[in-house]
C-alpha positions in Angstrom: 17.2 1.0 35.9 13.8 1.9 34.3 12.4 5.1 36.0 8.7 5.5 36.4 7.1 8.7 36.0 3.9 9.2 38.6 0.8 9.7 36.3 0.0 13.2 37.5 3.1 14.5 35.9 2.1 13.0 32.7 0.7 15.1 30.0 -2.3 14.5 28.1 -2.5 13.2 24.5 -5.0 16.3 23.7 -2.2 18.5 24.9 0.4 17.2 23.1 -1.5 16.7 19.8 -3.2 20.0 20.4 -0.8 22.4 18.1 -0.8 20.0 14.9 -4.5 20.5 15.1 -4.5 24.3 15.7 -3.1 24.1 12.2 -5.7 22.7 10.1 -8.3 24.8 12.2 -7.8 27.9 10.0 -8.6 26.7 7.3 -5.4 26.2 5.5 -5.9 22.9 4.4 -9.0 24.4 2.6 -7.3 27.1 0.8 -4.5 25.4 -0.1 -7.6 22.4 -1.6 -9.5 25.2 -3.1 -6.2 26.3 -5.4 -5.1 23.4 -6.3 -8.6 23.0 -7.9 -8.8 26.4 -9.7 -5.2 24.9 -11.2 -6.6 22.4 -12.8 -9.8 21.1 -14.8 -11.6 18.1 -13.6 -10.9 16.3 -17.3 -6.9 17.2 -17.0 -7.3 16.0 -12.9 -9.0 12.6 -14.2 -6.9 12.1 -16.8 -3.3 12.0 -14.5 -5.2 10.0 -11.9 -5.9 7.1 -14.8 -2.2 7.7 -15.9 -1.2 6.9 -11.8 -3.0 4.2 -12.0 -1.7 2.6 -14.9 1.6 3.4 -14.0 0.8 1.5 -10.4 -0.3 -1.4 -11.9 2.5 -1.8 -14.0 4.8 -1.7 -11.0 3.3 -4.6 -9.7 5.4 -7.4 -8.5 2.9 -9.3 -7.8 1.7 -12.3 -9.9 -2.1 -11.7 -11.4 -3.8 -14.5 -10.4 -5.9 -14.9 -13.6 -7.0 -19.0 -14.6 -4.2 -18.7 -17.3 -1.3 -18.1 -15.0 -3.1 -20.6 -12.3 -2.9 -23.3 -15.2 0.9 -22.5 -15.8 2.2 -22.3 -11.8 0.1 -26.0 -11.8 2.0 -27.3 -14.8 5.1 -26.3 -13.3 4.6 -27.2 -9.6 3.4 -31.1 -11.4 6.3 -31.4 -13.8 8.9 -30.5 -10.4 6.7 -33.0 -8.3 7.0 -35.7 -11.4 10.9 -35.1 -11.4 10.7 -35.3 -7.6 8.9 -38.6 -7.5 10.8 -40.3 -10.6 14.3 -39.7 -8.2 13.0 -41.2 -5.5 11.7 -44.2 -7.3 13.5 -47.7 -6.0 16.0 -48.6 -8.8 15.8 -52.3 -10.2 
């Protein structure tokens, strides 16, 4: 049996929500920005974010749809539909 709680007893989402945001208001998120910046130069900082990204795009499963792998996915799908057809063909 389900029990149903009366809506005055519920509490709001502003409540609830109300000490992860207390965090962020004293500015630690800033601070903690701020010296990760003084770490590192902006040329060292550009530099991994082009090495992430090269490193994501080699992880890619995902075909790249580029007109020379569109040709070769249609030769294949044509040569499986010739086979396809050439079995089905009424023998003489």
């Amino acid at each position: 049996m389900i029990m149903s709680t009366p809506a005055e007893t519920l509490q709001p989402m502003s409540e609830i929500f109300q000490p992860a945001e207390k965090a962020f208001d004293d500015g630690l998120k800033h601070r903690e920005e701020a010296k990760r910046e003084a770490a590192t130069d902006p040329a060292a900082r550009w530099e991994a974010v082009q090495e992430f990204m090269v490193w994501a795009a080699s992880q890619s499963t995902a075909p790249k749809m580029t007109p020379a792998a569109c040709k070769a996915k249609e030769r294949r799908l044509l040569a499986g539909m010739a086979g396809m057809f050439a079995e089905q063909a009424p023998k003489e």
